[in-house]
N, C-alpha and C positions, 0 to 999 in steps of 0.2 A: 504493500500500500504506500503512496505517494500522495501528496497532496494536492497536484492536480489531477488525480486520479479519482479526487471528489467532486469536482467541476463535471471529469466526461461520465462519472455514474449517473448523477442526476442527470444529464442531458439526455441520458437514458430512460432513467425514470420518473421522473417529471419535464420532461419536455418544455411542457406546455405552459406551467408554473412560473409565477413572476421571479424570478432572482434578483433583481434591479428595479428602485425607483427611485428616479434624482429628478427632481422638478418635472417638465415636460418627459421626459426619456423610461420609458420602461423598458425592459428586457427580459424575454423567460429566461430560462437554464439552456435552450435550445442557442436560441441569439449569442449569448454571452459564451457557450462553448464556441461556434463559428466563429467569431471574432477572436477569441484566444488563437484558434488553431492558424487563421490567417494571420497573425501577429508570428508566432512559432514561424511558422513558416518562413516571414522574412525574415526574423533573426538569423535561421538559417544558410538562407541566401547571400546574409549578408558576413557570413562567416563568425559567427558567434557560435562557443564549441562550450561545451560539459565543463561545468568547472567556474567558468569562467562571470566575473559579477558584474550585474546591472541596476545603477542607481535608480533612483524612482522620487521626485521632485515635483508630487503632484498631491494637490489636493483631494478628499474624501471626493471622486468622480468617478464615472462608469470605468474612464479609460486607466484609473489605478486599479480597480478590479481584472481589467483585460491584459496588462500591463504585466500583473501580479502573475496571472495563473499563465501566461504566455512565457514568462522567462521559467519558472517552475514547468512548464514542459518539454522544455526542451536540454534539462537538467541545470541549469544556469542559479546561480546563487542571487536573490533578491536583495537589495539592500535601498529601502525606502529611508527619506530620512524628510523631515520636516517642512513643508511648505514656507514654514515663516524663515528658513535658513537662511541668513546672510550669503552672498558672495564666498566670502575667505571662510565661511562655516563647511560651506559645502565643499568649495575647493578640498579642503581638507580631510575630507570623506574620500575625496576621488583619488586624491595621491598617497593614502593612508591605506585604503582596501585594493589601490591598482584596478581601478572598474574599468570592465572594458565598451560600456553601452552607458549612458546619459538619456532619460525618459524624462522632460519636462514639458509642464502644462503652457500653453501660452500667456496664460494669467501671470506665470512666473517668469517673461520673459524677458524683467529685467534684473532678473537675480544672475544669469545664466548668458546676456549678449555679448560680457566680454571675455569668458572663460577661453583660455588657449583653443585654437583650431584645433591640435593635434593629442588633446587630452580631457576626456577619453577619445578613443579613435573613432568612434562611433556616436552620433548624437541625432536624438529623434526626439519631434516636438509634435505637439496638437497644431490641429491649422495647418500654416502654409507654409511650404519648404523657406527657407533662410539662411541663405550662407554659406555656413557649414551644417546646417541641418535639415533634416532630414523630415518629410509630414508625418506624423501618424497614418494619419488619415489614409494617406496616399497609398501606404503602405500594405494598408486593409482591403484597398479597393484592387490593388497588384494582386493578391494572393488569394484573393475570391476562392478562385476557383483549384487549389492545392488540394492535395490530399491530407486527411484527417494525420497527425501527428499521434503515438502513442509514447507517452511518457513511461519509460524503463528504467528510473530512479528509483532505487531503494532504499528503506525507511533509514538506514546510515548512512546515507548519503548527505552532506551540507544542500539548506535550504535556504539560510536565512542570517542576513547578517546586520545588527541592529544596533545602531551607536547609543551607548549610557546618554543619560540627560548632562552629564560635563558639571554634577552641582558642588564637586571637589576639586574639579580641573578636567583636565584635557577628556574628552568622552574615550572612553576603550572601546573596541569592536564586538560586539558578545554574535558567536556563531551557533546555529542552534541549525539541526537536522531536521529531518521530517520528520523519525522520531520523536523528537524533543515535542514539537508539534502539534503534531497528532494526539500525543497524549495530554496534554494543555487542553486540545480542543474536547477531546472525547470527556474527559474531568468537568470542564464547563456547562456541557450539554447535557451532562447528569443531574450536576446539581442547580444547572436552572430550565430542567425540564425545556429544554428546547426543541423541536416537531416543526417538521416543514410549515404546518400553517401559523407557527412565529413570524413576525416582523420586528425584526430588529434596529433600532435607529441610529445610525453613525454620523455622531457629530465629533465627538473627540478626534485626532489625525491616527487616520491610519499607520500613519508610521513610526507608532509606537506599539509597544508589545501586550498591553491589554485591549485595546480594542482588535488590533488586528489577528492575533490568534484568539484572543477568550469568545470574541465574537462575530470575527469574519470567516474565522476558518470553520470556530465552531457552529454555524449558521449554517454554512456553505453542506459542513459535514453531514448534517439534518435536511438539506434542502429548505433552510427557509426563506423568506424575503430578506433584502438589504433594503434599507431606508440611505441614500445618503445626502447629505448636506456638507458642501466645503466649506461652508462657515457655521460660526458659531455664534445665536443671539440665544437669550433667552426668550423670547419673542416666539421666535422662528423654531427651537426645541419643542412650545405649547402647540404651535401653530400645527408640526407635523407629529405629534400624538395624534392630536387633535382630530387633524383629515386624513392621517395614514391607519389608526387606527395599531398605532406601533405596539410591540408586547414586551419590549424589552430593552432597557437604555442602562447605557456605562456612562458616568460622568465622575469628576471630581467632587469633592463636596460643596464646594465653593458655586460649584451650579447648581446643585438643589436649594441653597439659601440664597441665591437669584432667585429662583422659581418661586419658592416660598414667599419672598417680598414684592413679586410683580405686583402692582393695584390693579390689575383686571384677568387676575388668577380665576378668576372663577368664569369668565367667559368661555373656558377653553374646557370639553368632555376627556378626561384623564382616564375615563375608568377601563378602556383596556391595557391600558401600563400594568400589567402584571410585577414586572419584575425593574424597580429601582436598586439599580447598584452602584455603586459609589467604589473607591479606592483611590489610592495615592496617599491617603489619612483617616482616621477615624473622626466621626464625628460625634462631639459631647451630647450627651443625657440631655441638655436644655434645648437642643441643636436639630435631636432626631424628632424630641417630642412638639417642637415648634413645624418642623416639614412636616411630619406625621397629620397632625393637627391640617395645617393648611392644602399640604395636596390630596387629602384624605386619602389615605391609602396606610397601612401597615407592613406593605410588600417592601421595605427596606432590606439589603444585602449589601454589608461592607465585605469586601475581597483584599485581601493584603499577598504582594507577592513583589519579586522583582523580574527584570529584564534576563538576567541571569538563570532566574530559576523555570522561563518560558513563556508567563512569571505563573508559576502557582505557588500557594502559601499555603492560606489558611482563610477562612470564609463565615463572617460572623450573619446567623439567621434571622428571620424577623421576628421568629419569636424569642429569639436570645437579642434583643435590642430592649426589650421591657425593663431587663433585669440587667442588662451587662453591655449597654451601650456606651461606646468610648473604647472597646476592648476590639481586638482584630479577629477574635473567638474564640471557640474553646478548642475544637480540634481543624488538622492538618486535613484540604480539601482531598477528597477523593484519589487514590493514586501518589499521596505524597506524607510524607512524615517530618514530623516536626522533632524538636529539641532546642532547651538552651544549655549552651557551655561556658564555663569559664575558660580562662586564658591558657589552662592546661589539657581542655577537649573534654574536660568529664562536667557530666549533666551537674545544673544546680539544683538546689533544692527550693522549695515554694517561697514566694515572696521574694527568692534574691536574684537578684538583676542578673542576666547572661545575654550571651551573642546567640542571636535566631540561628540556628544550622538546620535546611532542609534538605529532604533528600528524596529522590522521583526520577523517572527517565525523562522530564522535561529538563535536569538541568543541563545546560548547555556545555557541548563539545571541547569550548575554550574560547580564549578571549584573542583574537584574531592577531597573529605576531606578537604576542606576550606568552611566551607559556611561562616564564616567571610569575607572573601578577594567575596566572592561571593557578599554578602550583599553591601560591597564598590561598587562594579561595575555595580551591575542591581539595576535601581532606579524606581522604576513603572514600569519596562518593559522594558525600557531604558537604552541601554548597555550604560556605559561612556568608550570613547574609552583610554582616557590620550593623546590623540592626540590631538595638539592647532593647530586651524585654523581661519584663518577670510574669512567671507565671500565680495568678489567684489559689487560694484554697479550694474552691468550685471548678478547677482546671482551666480557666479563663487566660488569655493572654494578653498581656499589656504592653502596648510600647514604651519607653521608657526614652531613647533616643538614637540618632546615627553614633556610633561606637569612632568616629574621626570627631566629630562633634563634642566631645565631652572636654571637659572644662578644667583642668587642674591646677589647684592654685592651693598652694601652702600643703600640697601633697593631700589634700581634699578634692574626691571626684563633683564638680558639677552637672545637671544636666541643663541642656539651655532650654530643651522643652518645658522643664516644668518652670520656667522663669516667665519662659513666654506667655505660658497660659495664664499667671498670677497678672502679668503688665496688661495682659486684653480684658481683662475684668477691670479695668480701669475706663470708667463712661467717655474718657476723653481719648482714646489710643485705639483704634481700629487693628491693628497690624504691630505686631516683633518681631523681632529678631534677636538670637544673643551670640554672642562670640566671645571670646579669650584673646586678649589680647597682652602681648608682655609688659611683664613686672618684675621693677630688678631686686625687687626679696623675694616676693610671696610664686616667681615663676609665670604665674597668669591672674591676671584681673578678670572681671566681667564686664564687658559691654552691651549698651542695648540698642539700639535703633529700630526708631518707633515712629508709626506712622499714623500722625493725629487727626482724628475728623474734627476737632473744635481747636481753636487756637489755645496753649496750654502755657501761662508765664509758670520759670524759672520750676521746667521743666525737672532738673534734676533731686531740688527739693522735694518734689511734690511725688516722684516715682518713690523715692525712697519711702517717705512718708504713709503712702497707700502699700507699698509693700513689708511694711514694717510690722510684722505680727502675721503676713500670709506666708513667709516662706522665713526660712532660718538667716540669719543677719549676715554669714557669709557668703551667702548666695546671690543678696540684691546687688545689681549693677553699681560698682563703683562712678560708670561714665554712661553718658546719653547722649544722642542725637538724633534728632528728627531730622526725617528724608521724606519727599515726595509718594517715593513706592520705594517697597521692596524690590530688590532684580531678582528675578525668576528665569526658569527657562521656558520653554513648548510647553510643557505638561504642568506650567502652575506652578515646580519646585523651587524655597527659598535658593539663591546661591549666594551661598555663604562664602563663598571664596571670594566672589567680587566685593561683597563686603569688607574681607581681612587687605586686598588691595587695596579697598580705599581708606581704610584705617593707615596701614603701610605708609601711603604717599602723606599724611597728617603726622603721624610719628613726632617727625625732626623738632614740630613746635608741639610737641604736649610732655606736660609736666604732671610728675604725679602726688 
């Protein structure tokens, strides 16, 4: 089994069956296999061999789907990366993995007009040939008439190659197999009952590793509908519930407390949303029971996992939100196992803090030209996630925080999550952040940078003040700063490294 080998089953058995709906354009399983194999085909043609990888620079649209399963048949390694990519983002991708094919949308065509002629050697765009590129389109209409492609990749074979979100630096390559995959998808589709007459909604980018395997592949594997949208409003999420009648949506949390706050929430019919799910973060007791409340619905599912792990984790229920919301769950999804370890590999005991280690045939092969940084991370089999968690007395899992992230000062562990969560209980501070930054006795101080909805005098007083009796007196931030926003990446994540840069460049004039 191979993963376009789930594209030409359906086109078998449901034909007829919608696959695709993005604005005006639908597609059964029939349409979208044709269009794959015409795509295959010219890769072909155009000398593109087994092995060999192709970028993908397009937003959540039909032609990423076609895109997708068309280099997957012809054994080619996918490596989709971000629509919102900068120039020198992507570059980076290209001369990092050696791609030998470039797939971008015309929407994107000015991320992409002045990249080198001759790298990759191959470039192919939606729309009209240019340059040095090459139509889609054109390409589809060439190969009409080819003979069907049969994909002869096998489940260890590389499928997939997905760059980290870069929230500690430089993003690594994580390669994942059709194996790896496949069982991601199949795990998915168990535990959220998914059935070809699902409709799925895809607004988060495809070219990251929870929507695209938890719910494209695992969709695809079901035969059910795709919903897509290349942008993201909250508006436009109610809107296609609303008229698609969608049954299942992945978002951050940060999107359902959009939806929760629209004022004309209630305009929009929800009630075939079966299935809300959330990940990237847990969200708090006061948080689920506020959406709960507003989108009426009890069908919450937080999913915790990384890019590494396929990603599958751990998958907290709707009915374990009543009682143990804020927690990632109690057990390890379908197919995969959990544990926390200390620094010497052996499990901890309840209540104290360890490193997440999973373990499943979705975790990934290695991390593309690093087998050092590979060798850190899989320990017998056993991904380490660098995620700190403790486990409850009811077997509940908690995150605690990123394991690079932690705080040491005076040879006391910090965490900056629970810093941050004390400073956004504060009515004047929407948004934190915490960091370490150097101290020449205590090793590390704490800082905060904090992001105000009301204007807040003399700031540093006033945090201390409000956190003075919430959290232990070594932990409140010695230093403040108010910013604009927080920097994030694609998928919403703090980066905190661009924070300790711009600390760094401040350095020279601060005293302590």
């Amino acid at each position: 089994m191979n993963i376009s080998e789930l594209l030409a089953r359906n086109a078998r058995k449901h034909a007829n069956h919608t696959a695709i709906v993005a604005d005006s354009i639908s597609l059964t399983y029939q349409n979208l296999h044709d269009k794959v194999n015409c795509l295959a085909n010219a890769l072909l043609q155009k000398g593109f061999q087994k092995g060999e990888k192709a970028i993908l620079l397009m937003p959540n649209t039909p032609e990423f789907l076609i895109t997708y399963f068309a280099v997957l048949r012809v054994g080619g390694i996918v490596v989709p990366v971000n629509a919102k990519f900068t120039q020198s983002e992507l570059q980076y991708v290209i001369d990092h993995c050696e791609a030998s094919v470039l797939f971008a949308h015309e929407w994107l065509w000015d991320t992409v007009k002045k990249l080198p002629a001759d790298a990759p050697r191959l470039k192919i765009k939606t729309g009209k040939e240019m340059k040095h590129w090459l139509s889609f389109d054109a390409l589809l209409r060439e190969t009409d008439d080819e003979p069907e492609i049969v994909c002869t990749t096998k489940e260890d074979d590389e499928a997939t190659l997905l760059y980290t979100s870069g929230t500690t630096g430089t993003p690594k390559g994580v390669l994942l197999t059709n194996r790896n995959i496949l069982n991601t998808a199949t795990m998915m589709c168990i535990e959220l009952s998914m059935k070809p007459e699902s409709r799925i909604l895809h607004m988060m980018p495809l070219s990251h590793a929870a929507p695209l395997h938890l719910f494209l592949v695992a969709g695809t594997y079901v035969g059910a509908t795709h919903l897509l949208s290349p942008t993201f409003t909250t508006e436009k999420m109610l809107e296609m519930i609303h008229k698609e009648k969608a049954t299942h949506f992945f978002g951050a949390p940060v999107v359902f407390l959009f939806a929760a706050k629209i004022p004309n929430l209630h305009d929009f019919d929800l009630s075939s949303l079966s299935y809300w799910v959330y990940g990237g973060a847990p969200l708090s007791k006061e948080d689920v029971t506020f959406i709960q409340k507003q989108l009426k619905t009890e069908r919450l599912f937080c999913v915790y996992g990384l890019t590494e792990a396929g990603p599958s984790g751990t998958i907290l229920t709707p009915d374990d939100h009543h009682r143990k919301a804020g927690s990632i769950g109690k057990r390890a999804a379908i197919g995969t196992e959990i544990k926390l370890v200390n620094e010497e590999g052996k499990e901890v005991a309840v209540d104290e803090i360890g490193e997440i280690a999973l373990y499943s045939e979705s975790i990934m092969k290695a991390y593309e030209k690093d087998p050092a940084a590979t060798s850190e991370v899989i320990k017998d089999g056993w991904l380490l996630t660098g995620d700190l968690a403790k486990q409850d007395e009811d077997g509940y899992f908690w995150m605690i925080d990123r394991k690079k992230d932690i705080i040491i000062s005076g040879g006391v562990n910090i965490y900056p999550k629970e810093v941050e969560e004390a400073l956004q209980q504060h009515p004047h501070i929407s948004e934190a952040a915490v960091i370490g930054i150097p101290h020449p006795e205590w090793g590390e101080t704490v800082k905060a940078f904090v992001v105000l909805n009301k204007p807040l005098e003399g700031i540093e007083d006033e945090c201390k003040h409000f956190l003075n009796g919430k959290i232990a007196a070594f932990k409140i931030p010695k230093r403040y700063e108010a910013i604009d926003q927080l920097p994030r990446n694609a998928t919403g994540k703090i980066l905190k490294h661009v924070l300790r840069k711009l600390e760094m460049k401040e350095e020279s004039c601060t005293s302590y």
